[in-house]
C-alpha positions as CSV (number, residue, x, y, z in Angstrom):
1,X,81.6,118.9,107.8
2,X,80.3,115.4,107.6
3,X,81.7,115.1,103.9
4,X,85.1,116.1,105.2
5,X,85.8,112.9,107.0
6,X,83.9,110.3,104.7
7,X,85.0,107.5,102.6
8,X,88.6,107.7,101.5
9,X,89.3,110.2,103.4
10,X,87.9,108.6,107.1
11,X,89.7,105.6,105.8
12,X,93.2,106.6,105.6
13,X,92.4,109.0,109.2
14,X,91.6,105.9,110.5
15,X,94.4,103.0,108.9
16,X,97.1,105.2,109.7
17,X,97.2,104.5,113.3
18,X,95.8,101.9,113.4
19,X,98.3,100.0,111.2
20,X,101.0,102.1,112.9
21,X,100.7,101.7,116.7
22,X,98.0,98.4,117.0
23,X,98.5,96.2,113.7
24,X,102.6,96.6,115.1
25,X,101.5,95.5,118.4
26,X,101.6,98.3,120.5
27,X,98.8,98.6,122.2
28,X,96.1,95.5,122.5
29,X,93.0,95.3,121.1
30,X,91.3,96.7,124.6
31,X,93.2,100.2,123.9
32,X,91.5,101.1,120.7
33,X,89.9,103.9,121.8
34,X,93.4,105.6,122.2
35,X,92.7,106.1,118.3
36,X,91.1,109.2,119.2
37,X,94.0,110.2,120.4
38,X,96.4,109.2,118.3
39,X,94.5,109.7,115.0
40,X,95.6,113.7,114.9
41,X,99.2,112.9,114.2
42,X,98.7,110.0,112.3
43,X,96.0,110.1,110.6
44,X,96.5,114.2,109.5
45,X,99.5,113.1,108.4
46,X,98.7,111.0,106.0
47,X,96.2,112.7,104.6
48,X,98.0,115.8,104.6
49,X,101.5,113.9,103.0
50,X,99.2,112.1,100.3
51,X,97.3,115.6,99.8
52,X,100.8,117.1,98.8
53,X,102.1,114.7,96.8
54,X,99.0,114.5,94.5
55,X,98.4,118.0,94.5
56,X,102.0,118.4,93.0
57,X,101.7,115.1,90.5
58,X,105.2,114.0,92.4
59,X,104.9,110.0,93.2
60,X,105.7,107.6,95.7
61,X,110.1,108.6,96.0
62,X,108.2,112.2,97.8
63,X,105.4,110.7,99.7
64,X,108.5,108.6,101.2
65,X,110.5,111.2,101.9
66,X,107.7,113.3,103.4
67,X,106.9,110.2,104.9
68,X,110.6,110.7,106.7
69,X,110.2,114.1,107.5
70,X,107.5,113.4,109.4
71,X,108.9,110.4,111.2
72,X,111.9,112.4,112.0
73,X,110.3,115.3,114.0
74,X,108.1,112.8,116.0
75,X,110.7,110.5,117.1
76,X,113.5,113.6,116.9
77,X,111.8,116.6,118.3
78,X,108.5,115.6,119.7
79,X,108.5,112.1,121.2
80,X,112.5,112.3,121.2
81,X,113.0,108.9,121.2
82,X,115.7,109.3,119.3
83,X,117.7,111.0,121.6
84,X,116.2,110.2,124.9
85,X,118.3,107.0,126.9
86,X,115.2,106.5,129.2
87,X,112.4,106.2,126.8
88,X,109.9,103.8,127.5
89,X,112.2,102.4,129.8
90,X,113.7,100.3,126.8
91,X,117.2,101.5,126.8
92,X,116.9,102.6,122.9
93,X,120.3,104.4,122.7
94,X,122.1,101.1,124.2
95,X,122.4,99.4,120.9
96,X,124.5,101.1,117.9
97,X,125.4,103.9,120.0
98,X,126.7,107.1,118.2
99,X,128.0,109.6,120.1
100,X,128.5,112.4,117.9
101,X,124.9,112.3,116.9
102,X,123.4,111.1,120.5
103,X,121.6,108.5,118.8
104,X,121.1,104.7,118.7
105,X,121.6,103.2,115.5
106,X,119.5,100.5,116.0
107,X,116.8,102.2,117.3
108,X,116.6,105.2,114.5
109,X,117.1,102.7,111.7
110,X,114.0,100.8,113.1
111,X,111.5,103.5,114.0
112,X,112.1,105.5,111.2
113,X,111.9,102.6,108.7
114,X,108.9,101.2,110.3
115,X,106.9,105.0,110.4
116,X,107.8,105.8,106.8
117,X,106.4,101.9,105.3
118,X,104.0,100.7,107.4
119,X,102.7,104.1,109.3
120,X,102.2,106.7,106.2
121,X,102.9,104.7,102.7
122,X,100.9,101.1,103.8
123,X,97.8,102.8,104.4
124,X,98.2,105.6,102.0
125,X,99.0,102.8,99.1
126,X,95.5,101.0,100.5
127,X,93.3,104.0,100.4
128,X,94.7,105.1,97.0
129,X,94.7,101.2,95.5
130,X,90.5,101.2,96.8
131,X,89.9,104.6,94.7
132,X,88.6,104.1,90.9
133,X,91.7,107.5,90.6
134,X,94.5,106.4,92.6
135,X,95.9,110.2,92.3
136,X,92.5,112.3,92.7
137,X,92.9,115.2,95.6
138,X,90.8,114.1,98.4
139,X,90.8,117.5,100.4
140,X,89.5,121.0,99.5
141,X,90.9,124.0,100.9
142,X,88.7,123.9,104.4
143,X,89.9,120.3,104.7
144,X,93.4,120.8,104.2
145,X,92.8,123.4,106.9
146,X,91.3,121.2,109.2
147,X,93.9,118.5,109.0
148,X,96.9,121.3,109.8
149,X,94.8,121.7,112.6
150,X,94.6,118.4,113.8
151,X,98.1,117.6,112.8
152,X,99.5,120.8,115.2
153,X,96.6,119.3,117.8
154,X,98.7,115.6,117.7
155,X,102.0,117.4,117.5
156,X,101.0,118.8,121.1
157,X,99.8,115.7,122.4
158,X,102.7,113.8,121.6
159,X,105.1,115.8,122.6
160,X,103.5,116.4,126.0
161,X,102.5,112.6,126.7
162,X,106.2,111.9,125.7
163,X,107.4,114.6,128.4
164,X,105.5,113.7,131.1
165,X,105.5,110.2,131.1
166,X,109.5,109.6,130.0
167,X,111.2,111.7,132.2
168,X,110.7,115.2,131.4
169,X,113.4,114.4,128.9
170,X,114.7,117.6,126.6
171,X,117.3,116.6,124.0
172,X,120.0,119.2,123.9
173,X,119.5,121.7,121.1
174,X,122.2,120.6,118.5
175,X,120.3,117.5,118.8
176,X,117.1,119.3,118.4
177,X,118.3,121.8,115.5
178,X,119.8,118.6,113.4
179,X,116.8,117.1,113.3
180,X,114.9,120.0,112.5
181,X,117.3,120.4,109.9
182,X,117.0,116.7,108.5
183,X,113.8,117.3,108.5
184,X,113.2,120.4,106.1
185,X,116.2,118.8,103.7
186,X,113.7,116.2,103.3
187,X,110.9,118.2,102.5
188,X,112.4,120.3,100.7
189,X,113.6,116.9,98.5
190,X,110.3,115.9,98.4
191,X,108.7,119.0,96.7
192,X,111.0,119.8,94.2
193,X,111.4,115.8,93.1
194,X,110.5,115.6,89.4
195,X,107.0,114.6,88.8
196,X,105.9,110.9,88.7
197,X,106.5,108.6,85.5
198,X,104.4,106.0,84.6
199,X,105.4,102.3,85.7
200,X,106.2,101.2,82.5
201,X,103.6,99.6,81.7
202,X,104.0,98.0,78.0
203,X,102.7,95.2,76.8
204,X,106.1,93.9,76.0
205,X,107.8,94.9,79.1
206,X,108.6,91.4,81.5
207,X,106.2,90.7,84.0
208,X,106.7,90.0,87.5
209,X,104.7,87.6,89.0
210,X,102.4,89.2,92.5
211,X,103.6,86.1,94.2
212,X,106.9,86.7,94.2
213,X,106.8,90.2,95.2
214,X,104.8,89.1,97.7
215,X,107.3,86.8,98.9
216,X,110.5,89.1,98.6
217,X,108.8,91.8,100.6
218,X,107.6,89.9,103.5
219,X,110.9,88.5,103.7
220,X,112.2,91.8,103.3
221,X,110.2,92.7,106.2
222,X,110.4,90.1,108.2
223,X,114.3,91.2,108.1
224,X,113.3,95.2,109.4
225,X,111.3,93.3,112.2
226,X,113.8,90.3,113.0
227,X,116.9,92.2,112.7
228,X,115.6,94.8,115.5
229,X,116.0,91.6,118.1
230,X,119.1,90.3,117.0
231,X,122.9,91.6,118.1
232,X,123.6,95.3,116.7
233,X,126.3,94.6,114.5
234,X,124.4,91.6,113.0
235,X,120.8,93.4,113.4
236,X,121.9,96.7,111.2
237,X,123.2,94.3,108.3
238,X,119.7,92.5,108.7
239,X,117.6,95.4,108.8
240,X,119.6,97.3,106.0
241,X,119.6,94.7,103.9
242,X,116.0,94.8,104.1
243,X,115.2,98.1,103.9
244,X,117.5,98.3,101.2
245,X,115.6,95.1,99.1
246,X,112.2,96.8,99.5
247,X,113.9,99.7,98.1
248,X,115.7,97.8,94.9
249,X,112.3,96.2,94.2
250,X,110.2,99.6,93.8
251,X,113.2,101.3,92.4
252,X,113.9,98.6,89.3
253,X,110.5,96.2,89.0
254,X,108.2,99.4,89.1
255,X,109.7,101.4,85.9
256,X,111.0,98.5,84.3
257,X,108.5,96.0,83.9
258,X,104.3,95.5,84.0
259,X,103.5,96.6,86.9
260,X,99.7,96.5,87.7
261,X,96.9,96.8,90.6
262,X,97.4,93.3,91.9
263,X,101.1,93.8,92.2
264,X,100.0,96.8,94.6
265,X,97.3,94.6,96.4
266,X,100.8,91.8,97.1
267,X,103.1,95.0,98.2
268,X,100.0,95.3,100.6
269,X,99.7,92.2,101.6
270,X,103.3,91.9,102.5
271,X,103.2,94.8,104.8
272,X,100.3,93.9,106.2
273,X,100.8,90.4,107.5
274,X,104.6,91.4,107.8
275,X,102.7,93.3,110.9
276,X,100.3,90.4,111.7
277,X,103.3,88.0,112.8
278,X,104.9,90.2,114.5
279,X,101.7,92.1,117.1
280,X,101.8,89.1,119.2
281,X,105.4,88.6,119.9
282,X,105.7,92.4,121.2
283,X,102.6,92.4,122.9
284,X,103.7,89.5,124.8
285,X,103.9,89.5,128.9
286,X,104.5,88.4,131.9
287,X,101.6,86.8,133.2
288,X,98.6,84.1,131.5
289,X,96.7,87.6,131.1
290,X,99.1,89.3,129.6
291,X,99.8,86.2,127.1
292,X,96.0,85.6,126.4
293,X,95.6,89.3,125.1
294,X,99.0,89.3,123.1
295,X,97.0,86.0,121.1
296,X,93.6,87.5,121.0
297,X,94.6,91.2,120.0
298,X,97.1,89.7,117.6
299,X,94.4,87.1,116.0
300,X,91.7,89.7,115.5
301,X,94.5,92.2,113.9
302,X,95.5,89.5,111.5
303,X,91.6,89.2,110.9
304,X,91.1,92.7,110.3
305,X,94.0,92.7,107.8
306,X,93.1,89.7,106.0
307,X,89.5,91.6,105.9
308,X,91.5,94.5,103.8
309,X,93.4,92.5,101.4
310,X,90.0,90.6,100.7
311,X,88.5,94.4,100.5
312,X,91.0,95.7,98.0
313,X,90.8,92.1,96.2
314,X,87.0,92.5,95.4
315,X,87.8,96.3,94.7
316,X,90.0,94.9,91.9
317,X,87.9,91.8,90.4
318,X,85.0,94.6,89.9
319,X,87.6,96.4,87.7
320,X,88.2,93.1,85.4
321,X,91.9,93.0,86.7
């Protein structure tokens, strides 16, 4: 049992919430213990979505869409934030407003955009780019057991914690079945996606410099982030047009041109710090307490991602890349 959680494995457990409720700027720094709690869905998850895709040799298009799947039965039919007009108090449908579907566009393009790059693929891509075999299973059979486990514990958890603390909202069951429904499509997309190519790797194929992806993803991010704040009409254009970017860029640069371990370690580095400006802004308050943790949580969450891109760096130099 103590192999079960070890090395890459604990990692990715671990990054996943961690990177997708803290590094966003959820919770502050003092609140990390709630990664006990929030590890089961999160954490299972990943492991479980990255298990999958491996297993089946299918590549990054079906951890995404898994990735998808999963965001929309925790924000559709467990946390039903999607549907729900008095979640966290935040008035999420307000914005984009759709009736036929009950949702908020703004809102659904945001969450789910956010869980499927920065909560499953950023910290699957940084386990799998700190492994000598970025594909290698990582689970045996008892393990994948385990983690259904856990991943049914968290489902419980955060449906239960979203009932009794937002209302004890239900979202009516057309709502509830089309999600379900959006769900399975996706999975079911996933599993039967052809099986990864290569990136194109040949040594006459153009080469795109890390810096530059660097910079186009941030921005790109920076855009999903930004446009979430900014008026609806103007803040979907924003935040498709990033989503949509991020999406060109792995769609075209991977197959077409070099693609290589230090363009991974600058996709990383973008998501990352993409997150690290952004933690103190939504942590901020209303009081000097409140704005003294929003700078300390969000300057030791910048340090602890800078501490990972340095990691995967050193990881890379010992390969001679």
């Amino acid at each position: 049992m103590t192999k079960l959680f070890a090395g890459p494995v604990l990692r990715l457990y671990v990054l996943a919430p961690l990177i997708g409720e803290f590094f966003l700027g959820d919770f502050p720094v003092v609140l990390l213990p709630l990664l006990v709690v929030l590890a089961p869905w999160y954490g299972a998850a990943a492991l479980l979505i990255r298990e999958v895709a491996r297993r089946r040799g299918l590549g990054w298009p079906s951890i995404a869409a898994l990735a998808l799947a999963w965001a929309v039965v925790g924000e559709g039919l467990l946390g039903q934030s999607l549907f729900n007009p008095g979640y966290a108090g935040a008035h999420l449908l307000d914005r984009g407003y759709v009736p036929a579907l009950g949702i908020g566009a703004t809102w659904t393009v945001f969450v789910l955009s956010i869980h499927v790059a920065f909560s499953m693929c950023l910290p699957i891509g940084i386990v799998e780019l700190g492994m000598p075999d970025h594909h290698r299973p990582l689970l045996r059979r008892r393990g994948i057991g385990v983690c259904v486990l856990l991943l049914l514990v968290g489902a419980v958890v955060t449906f239960s914690t979203a009932y009794q603390t937002w209302g004890h909202f239900t979202a009516s069951w057309p709502h509830l079945l089309g999600a379900a429904v959006v769900a399975v499509v996706l999975i079911a997309v996933a599993l039967y996606a052809p099986a990864r190519a290569g990136h194109g790797a040949s040594s006459a194929a153009r080469t795109t410099s890390p810096a530059d992806l660097f910079a186009i993803l941030f921005a790109c991010g920076a855009a999903l982030l930004g446009g979430v704040r900014l008026p609806t009409a103007v803040g979907l254009v924003t935040m498709a047009g990033g989503v949509l970017s991020a999406l060109g860029v792995f769609a075209v640069w991977v197959r077409r041109r070099r693609w290589t371990d230090r363009h991974s370690l600058a996709a990383i580095a973008a998501g990352l710090l993409t997150y690290g400006w952004s933690a103190p802004i939504r942590l901020w308050g209303h009081t000097t307490a409140d704005h003294v943790l929003a700078v300390a949580s969000g300057a030791l969450y910048i340090l602890a991602e800078l501490a990972v891109i340095a990691w995967l760096h050193r990881v890379i130099a010992r390969r001679g890349e």
